[in-house]
C-alpha positions as CSV (number, residue, x, y, z in Angstrom):
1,X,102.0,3.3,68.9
2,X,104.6,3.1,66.1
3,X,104.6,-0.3,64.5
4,X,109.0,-0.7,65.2
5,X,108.1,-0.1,69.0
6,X,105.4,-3.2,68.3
7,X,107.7,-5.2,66.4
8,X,110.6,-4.2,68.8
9,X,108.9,-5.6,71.8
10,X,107.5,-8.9,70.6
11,X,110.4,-10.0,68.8
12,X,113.1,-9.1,70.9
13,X,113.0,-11.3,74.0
14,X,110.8,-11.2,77.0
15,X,110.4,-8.2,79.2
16,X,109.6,-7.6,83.0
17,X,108.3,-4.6,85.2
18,X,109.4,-4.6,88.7
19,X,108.0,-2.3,91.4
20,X,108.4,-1.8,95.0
21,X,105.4,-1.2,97.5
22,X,105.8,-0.3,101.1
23,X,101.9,0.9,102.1
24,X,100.9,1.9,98.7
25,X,97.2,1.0,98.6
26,X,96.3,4.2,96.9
27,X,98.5,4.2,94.2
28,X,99.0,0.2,92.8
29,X,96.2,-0.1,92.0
30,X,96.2,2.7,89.1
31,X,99.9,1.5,88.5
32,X,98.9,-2.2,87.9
33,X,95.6,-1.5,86.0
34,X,98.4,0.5,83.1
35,X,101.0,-2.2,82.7
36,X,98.9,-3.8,80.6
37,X,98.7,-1.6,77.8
38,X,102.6,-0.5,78.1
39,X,103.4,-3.2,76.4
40,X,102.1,-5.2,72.7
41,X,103.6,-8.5,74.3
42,X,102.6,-9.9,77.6
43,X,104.7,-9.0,80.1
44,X,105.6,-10.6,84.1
45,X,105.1,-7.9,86.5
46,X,106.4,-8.1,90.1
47,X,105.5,-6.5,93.4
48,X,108.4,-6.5,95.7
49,X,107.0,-5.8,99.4
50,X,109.0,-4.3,102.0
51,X,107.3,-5.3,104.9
52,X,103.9,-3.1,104.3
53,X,101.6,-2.9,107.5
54,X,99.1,-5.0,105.5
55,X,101.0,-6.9,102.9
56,X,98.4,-9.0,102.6
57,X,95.6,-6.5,101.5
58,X,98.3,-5.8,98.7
59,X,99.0,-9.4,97.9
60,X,95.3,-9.2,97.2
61,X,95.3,-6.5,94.6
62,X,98.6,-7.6,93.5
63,X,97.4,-11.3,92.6
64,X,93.6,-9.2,91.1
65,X,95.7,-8.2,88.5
66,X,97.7,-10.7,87.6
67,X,100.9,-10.0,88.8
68,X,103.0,-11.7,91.4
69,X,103.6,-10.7,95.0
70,X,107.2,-10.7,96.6
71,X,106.3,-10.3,100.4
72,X,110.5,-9.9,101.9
73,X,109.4,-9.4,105.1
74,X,112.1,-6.6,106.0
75,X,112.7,-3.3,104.3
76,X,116.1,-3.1,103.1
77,X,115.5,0.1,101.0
78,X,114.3,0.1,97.4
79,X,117.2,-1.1,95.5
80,X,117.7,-4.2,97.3
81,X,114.0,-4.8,97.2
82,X,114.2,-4.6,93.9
83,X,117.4,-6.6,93.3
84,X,115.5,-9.4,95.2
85,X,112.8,-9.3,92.8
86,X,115.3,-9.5,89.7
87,X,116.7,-12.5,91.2
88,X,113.6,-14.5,90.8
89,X,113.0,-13.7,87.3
90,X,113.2,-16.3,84.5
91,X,117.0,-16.6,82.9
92,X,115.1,-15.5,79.6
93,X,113.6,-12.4,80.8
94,X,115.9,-9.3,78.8
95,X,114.4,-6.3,79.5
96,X,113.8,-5.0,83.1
97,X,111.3,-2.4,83.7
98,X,111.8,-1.0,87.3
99,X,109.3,1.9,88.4
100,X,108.0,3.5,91.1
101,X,104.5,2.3,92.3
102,X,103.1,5.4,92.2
103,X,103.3,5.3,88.8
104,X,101.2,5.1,85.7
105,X,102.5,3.7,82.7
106,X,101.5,5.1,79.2
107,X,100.1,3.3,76.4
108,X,102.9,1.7,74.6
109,X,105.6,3.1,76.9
110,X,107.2,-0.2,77.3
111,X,107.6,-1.2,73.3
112,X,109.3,2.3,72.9
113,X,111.6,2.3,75.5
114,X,112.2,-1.7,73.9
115,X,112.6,-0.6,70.7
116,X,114.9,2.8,71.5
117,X,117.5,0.3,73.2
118,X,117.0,-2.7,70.8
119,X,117.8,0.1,68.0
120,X,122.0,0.4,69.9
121,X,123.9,-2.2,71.9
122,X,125.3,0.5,73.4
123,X,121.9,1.7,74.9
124,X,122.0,0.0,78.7
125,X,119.3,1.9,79.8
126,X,116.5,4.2,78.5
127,X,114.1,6.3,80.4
128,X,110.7,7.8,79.6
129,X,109.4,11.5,79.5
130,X,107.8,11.9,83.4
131,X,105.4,14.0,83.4
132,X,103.5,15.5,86.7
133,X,99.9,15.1,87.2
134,X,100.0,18.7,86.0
135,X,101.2,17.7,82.7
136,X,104.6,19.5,83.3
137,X,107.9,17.4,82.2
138,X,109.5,16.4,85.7
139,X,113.4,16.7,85.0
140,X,113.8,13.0,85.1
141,X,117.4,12.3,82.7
142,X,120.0,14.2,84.2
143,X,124.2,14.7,84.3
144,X,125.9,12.9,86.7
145,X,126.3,15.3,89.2
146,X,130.0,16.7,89.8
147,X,131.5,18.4,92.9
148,X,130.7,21.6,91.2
149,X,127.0,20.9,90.2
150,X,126.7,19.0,93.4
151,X,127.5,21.8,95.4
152,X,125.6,24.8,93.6
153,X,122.6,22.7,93.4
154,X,123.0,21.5,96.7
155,X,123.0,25.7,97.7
156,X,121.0,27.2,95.6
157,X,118.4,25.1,94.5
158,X,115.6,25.7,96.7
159,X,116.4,29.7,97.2
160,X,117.3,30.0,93.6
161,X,115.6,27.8,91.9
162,X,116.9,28.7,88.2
163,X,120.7,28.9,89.0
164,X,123.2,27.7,86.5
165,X,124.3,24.7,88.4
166,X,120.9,23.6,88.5
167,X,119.8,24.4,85.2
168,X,122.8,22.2,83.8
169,X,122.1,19.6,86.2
170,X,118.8,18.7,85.2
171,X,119.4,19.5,81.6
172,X,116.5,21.8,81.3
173,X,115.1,23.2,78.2
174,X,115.5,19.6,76.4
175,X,112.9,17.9,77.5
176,X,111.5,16.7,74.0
177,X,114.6,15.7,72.7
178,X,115.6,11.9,72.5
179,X,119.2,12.7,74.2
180,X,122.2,10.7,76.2
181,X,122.1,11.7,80.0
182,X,124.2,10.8,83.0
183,X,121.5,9.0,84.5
184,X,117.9,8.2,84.7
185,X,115.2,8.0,87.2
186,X,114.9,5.6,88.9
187,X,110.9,6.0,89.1
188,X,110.7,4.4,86.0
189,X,113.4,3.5,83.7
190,X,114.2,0.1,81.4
191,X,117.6,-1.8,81.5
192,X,119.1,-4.6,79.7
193,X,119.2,-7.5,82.2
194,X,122.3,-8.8,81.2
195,X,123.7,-5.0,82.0
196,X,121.8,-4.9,85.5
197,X,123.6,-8.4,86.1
198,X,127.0,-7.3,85.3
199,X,126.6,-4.3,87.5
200,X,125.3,-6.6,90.4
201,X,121.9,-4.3,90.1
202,X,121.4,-1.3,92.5
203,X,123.8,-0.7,95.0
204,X,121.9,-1.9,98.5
205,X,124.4,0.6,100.2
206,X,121.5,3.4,99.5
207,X,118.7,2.9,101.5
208,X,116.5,5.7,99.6
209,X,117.4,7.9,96.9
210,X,121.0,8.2,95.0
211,X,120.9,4.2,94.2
212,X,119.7,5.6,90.1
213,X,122.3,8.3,89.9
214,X,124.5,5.4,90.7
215,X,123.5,2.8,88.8
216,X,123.6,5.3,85.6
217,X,127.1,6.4,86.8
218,X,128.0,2.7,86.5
219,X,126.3,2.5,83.0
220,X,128.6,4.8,82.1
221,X,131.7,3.4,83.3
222,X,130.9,0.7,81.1
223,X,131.0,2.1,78.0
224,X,127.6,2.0,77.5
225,X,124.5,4.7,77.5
226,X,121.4,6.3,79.0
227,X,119.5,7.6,76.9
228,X,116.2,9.5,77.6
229,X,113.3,8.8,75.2
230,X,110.4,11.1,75.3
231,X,108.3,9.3,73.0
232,X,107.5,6.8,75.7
233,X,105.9,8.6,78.5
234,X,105.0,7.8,82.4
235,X,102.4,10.2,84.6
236,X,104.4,10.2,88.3
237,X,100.7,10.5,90.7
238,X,102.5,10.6,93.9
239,X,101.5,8.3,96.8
240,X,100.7,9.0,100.8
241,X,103.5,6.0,101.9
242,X,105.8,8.7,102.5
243,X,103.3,11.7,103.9
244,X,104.7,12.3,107.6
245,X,108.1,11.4,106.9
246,X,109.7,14.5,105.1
247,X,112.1,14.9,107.9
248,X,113.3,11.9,107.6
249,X,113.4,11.9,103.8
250,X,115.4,15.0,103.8
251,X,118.0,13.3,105.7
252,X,118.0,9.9,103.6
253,X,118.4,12.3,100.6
254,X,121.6,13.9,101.7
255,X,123.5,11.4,103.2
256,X,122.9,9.2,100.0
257,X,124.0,12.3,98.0
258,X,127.1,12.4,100.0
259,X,127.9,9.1,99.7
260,X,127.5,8.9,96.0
261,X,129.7,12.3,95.3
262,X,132.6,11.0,98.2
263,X,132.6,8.0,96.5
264,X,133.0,9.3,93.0
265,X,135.7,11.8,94.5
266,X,137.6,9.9,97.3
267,X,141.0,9.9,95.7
268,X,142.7,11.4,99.2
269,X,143.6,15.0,98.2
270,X,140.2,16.2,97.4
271,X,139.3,15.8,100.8
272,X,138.5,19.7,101.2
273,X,136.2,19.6,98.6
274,X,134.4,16.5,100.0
275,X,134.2,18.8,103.2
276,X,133.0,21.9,101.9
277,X,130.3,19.4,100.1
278,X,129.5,17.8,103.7
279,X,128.8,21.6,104.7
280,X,127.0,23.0,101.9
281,X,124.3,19.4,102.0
282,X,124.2,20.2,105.9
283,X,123.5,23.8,105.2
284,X,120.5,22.7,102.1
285,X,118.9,20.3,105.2
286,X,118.7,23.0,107.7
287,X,117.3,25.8,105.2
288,X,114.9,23.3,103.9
289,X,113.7,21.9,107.7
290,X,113.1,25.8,108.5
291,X,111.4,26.9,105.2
């Protein structure tokens, strides 16, 4: 770990990770046991619960490691679970971790991600390198998607995987340069609190999926960046929670990205486009379902 990423951590204000379980007893565990070494500085770490079968197994291996259990008792989707869990935090808490459970930090992931946004008031948010289990780079800093990206991605992405709308969505090939990008997953990514406050945090109109693309679209709109830092890395393991649920998933995936692209677009003569994007995300679920 670079000694500025050390410095940039423990002198620059306090920092918290916030995650979000819903039956993720295989995967916490591994996700709690690598906050510790993310960061130089000791650093609060929240579970927020929404309304797990047996939140009180994960209390248990919550509280084991020293973090603090949020039981909400409803499941009001992931970014107002996390939202919830923001509100609790201490007013001098700056920096806000938020990742996916099924993740596992690298060592020193959260000082370089501090340090990268310390470095530029502009920075509002700053995401890691993901990496699959596999070791391959998981396209995780992105352009905002447009009606034209939307829609070839939303087409061709499964049946041809390295089209040109696709490619330039996920900004491929530039995966191990620190670069600005639309947004950044959600599965783990750092903002400034006071920039997540002024936003009013995710948008709990998404249920599932969409509420990052939005929140780095707002970034954006306020001036400020996202910038994708590969020196700070994050191994996404993947969970069962979801397993038996893709149909489901499928659907939550593209009714969130229609809402995100008919928002961005809703001035009232682009209403063909917004169409032909309602067809082309209906087409994408039914050749997926039938694959």
């Amino acid at each position: 770990m670079n000694a500025d990423a050390t410095a940039g951590s423990a002198g620059l204000g306090r920092a918290a990770i916030v995650t979000v379980s819903y039956n993720s007893h295989d995967v916490l565990p591994p996700f709690l046991a690598s906050t510790p070494a993310a960061s130089s500085a000791p650093v609060e770490v929240v579970v927020a619960d929404n309304d797990s079968t047996d939140a009180d197994g994960l209390r248990a291996v919550t509280e084991a490691a020293g973090a603090r259990f949020l039981e909400l008792g409803e499941n009001r989707g992931y970014g107002a679970a996390v939202n919830r869990a923001v509100a609790t935090l201490e007013p001098d808490v700056r920096w806000l971790l938020v990742s996916n459970p099924d993740v596992v930090l690298g060592a020193g992931a959260l000082d370089r991600l501090i340090a990268t946004a310390a470095a530029d008031p502009t920075i509002g948010a700053v995401g890691p390198k993901v990496l699959e289990p596999t070791g391959e780079v998981y396209p995780s800093a992105r352009l905002v998607p447009s009606l034209r990206t939307g829609l070839g991605h939303a087409l061709f992405a499964d049946l041809w995987p390295g089209n040109p709308w696709t490619k330039r969505y996920r900004q491929e090939g530039e995966q191990d340069l620190r670069r600005d990008a639309g947004w950044l997953s959600g599965a783990c990514v750092l903002v400034r609190r006071d920039v997540f406050e002024r936003l009013g945090g995710f948008d709990e109109g998404y249920f599932m999926y969409f509420e990052d693309v939005d929140l780095g679209w707002r970034v954006g709109h306020l001036g400020l960046r996202n910038v994708y830092e590969p020196a700070a890395t994050a191994t996404h393991v993947g969970g069962t929670a979801t397993q038996g649920s893709s149909e489901r998933m499928r659907r939550a995936h593209h009714e969130s990205a229609y809402r995100f692209l008919a928002r961005k677009y809703r001035a009232w003569w682009l209403w063909p486009l917004r169409l032909a994007l309602r067809v082309a995300l209906a087409l994408r679920a039914h050749l997926t379902h039938t694959r």
